[in-house]
C-alpha positions in Angstrom: 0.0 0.0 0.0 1.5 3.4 -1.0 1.1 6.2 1.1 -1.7 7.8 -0.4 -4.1 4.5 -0.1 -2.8 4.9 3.6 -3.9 8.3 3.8 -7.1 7.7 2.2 -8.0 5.2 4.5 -7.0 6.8 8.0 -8.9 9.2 6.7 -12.0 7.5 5.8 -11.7 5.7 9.4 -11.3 9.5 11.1 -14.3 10.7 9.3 -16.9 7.3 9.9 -15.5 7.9 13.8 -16.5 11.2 13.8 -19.7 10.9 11.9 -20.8 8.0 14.3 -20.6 11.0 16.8 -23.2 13.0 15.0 -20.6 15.2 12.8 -20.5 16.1 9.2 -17.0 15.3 7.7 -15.2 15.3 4.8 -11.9 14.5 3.0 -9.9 16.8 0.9 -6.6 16.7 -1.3 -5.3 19.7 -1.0 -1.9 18.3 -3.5 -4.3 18.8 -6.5 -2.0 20.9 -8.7 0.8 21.2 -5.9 3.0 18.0 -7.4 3.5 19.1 -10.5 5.4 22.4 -12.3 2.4 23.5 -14.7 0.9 26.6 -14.2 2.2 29.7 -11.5 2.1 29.6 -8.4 -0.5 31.8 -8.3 -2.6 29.4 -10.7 -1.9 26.3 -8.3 -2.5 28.6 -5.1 -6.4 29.3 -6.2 -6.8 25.8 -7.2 -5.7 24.6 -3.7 -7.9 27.0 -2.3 -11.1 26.6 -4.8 -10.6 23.1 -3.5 -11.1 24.4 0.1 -13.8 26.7 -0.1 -15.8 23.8 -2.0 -15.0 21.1 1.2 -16.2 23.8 3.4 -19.5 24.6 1.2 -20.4 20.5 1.1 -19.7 20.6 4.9 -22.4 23.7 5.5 -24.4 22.4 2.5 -24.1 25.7 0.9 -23.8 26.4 -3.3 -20.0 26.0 -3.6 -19.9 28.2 -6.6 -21.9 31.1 -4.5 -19.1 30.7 -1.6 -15.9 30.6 -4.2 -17.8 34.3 -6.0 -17.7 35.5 -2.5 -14.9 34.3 -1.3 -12.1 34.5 -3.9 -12.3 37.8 -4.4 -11.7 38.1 -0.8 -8.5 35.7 -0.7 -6.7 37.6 -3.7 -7.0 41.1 -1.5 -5.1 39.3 1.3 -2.7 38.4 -1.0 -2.5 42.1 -2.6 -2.6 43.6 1.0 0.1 41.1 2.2 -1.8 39.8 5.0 -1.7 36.1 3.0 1.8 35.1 0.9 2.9 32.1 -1.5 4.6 29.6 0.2 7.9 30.4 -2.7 7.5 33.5 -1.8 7.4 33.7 2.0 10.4 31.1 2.3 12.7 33.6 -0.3 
């Protein structure tokens, strides 16, 4: 078993544990677009995040693509107002 099946499955154990206990879970790969050298940074950044704000709309059974319009938006001015940096660029 490679460590992604692993991880799959510790998670899937955490999240029927916790949902036996009357919570709402969910699993998330927040890698998408992270392994790879296509795009920017900035590109893979708002996919990561997309990814995110869509786990958290399924978890408060909201319309994910109302919460990314909202949210987005928001996430790119803590970037531009430096409250929020790139991991490449924070470590630099």
């Amino acid at each position: 078993m490679d460590f992604a099946d692993a991880l799959r499955r510790a998670v899937e154990r955490m999240a029927a544990a916790l949902a036996s206990l009357g919570y709402r879970t969910g699993g998330l790969d927040v890698t998408r677009g992270e392994m790879g050298t296509r795009g920017t940074v900035e590109g893979r950044a708002e996919s990561v995040i997309g990814s995110l704000v869509d786990a958290v709309a399924a978890v408060l059974d909201v319309d994910p693509l109302a919460l990314r319009s909202d949210l987005l938006p928001r996430v790119r001015q803590f970037v531009a107002d430096g409250y929020l940096e790139f991991a490449d660029s924070a470590s630099a």
